[in-house]
Short mmCIF file of the C-alpha atoms (twelve columns), coordinates in Angstrom:
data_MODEL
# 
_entry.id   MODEL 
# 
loop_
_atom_site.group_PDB 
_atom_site.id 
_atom_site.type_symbol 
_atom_site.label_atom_id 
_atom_site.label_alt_id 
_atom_site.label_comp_id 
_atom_site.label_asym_id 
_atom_site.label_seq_id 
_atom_site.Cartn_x 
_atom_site.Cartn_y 
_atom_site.Cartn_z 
_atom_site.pdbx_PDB_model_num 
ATOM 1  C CA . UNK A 1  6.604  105.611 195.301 1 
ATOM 2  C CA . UNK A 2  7.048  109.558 195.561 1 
ATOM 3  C CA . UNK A 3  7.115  111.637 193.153 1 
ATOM 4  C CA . UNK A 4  10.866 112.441 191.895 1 
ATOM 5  C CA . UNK A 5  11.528 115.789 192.575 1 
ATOM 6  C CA . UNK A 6  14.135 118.062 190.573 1 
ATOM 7  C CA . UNK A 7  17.168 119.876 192.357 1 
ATOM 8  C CA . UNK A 8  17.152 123.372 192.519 1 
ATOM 9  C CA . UNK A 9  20.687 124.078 192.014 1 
ATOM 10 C CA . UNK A 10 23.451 122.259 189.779 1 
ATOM 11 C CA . UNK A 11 26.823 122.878 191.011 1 
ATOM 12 C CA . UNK A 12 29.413 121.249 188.437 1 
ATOM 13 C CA . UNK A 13 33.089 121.932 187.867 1 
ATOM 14 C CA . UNK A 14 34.737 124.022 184.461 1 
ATOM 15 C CA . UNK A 15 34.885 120.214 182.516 1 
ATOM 16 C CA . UNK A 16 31.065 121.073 182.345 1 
ATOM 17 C CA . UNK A 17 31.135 124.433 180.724 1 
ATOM 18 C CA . UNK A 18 29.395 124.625 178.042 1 
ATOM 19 C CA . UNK A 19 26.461 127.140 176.776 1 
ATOM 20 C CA . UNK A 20 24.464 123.685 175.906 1 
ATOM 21 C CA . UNK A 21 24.889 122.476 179.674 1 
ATOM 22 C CA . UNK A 22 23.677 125.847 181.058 1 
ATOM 23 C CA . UNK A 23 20.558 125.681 178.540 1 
ATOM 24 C CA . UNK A 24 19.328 122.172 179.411 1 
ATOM 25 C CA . UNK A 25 19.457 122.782 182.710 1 
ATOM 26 C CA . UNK A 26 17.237 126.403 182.360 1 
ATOM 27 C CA . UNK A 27 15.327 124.093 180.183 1 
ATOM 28 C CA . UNK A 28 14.508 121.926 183.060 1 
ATOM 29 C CA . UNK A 29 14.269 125.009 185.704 1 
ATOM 30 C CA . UNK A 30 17.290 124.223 187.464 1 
ATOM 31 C CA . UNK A 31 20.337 127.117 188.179 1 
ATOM 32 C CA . UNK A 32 23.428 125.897 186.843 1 
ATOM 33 C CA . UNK A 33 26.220 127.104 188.786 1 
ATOM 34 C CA . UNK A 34 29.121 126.441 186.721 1 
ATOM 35 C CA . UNK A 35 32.562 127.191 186.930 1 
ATOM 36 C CA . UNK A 36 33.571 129.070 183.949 1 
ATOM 37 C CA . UNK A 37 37.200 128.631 182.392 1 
ATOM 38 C CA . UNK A 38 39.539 131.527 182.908 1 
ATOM 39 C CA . UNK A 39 36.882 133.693 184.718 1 
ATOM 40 C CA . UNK A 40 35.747 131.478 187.938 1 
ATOM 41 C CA . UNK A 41 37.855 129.295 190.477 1 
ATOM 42 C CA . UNK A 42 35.714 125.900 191.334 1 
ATOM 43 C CA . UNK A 43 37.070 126.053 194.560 1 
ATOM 44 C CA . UNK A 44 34.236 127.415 195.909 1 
ATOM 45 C CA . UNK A 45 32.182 124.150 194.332 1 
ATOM 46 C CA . UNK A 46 34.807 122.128 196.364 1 
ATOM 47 C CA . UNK A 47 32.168 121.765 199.286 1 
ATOM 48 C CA . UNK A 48 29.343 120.725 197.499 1 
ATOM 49 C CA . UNK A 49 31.265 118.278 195.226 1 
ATOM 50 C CA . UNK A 50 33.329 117.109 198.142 1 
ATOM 51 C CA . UNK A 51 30.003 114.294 198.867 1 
ATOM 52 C CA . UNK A 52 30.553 112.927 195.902 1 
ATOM 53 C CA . UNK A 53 34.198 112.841 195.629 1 
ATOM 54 C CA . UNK A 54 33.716 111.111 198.807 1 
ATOM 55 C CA . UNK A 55 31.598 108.210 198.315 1 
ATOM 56 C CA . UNK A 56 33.376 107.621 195.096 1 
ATOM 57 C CA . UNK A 57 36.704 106.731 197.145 1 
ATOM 58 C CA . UNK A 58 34.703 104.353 199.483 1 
ATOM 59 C CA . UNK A 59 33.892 102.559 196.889 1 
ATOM 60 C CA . UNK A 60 37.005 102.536 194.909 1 
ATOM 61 C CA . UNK A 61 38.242 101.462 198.270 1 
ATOM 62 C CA . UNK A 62 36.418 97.284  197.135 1 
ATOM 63 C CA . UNK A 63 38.922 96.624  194.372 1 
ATOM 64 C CA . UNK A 64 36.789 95.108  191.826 1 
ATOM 65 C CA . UNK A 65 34.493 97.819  191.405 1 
ATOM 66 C CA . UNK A 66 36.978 100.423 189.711 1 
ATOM 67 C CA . UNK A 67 37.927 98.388  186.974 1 
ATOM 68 C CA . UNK A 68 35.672 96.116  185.833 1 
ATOM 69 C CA . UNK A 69 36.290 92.374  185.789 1 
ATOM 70 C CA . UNK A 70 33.427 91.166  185.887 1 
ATOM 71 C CA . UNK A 71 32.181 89.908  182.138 1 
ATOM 72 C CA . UNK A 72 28.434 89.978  183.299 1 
ATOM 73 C CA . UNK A 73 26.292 92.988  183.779 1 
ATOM 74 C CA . UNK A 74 24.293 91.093  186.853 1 
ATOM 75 C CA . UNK A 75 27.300 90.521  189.010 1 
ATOM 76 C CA . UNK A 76 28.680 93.727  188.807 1 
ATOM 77 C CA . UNK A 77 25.508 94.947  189.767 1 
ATOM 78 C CA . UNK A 78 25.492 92.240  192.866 1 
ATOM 79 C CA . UNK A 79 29.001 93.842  193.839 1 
ATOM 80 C CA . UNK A 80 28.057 97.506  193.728 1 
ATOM 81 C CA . UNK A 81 24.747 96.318  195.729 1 
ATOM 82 C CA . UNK A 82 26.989 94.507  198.620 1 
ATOM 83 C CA . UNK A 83 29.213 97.430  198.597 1 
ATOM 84 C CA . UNK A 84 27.073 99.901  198.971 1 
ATOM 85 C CA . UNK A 85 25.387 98.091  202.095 1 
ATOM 86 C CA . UNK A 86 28.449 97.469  203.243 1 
ATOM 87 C CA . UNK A 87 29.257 101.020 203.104 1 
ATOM 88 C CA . UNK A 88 25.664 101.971 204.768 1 
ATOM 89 C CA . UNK A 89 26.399 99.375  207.693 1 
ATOM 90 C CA . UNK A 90 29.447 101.491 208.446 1 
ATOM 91 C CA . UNK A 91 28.073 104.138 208.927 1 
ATOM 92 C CA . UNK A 92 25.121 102.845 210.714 1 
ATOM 93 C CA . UNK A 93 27.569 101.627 212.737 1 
ATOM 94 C CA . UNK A 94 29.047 105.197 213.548 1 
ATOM 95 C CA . UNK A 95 25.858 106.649 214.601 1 
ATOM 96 C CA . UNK A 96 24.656 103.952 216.728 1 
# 
């Protein structure tokens, strides 16, 4: 396949503030842009994290996926699988 390529930016919220966090990611060449606590407001990460956020509630939205019933690693996998193209044929459907 292609090659995986790193971000160039890492926009996290101030549960990720940490000296350690903003090291790795130098480490790696990636520019953390972290909220820090009592100096920054992460409401200006709101748009970036808002994806995420996002496709988390869609697929909170198939009730067995939040909490885990499921004893077996390979059927909770099969549900997250279905969900997410069930989730992709939506908005397939939207463009199309």
């Amino acid at each position: 396949g292609r090659p995986r390529r790193r971000p160039d930016k890492l926009h996290a919220d101030k549960a990720y503030e940490a000296k350690a966090r903003r090291q790795e990611c130098r480490a790696r060449g990636i520019v953390p842009r972290i909220a820090r606590k009592g100096i920054e407001s992460s409401q200006k990460l709101g748009r970036h994290r808002w994806v995420v956020e996002r496709t988390h509630a869609w697929f909170n939205r198939f009730r067995r996926l939040p909490v885990r019933y499921e004893r077996r690693a390979d059927i909770y996998d099969a549900f997250t699988t279905l969900a997410a193209s069930l989730i992709t044929l939506k908005q397939i459907r939207r463009f199309c």
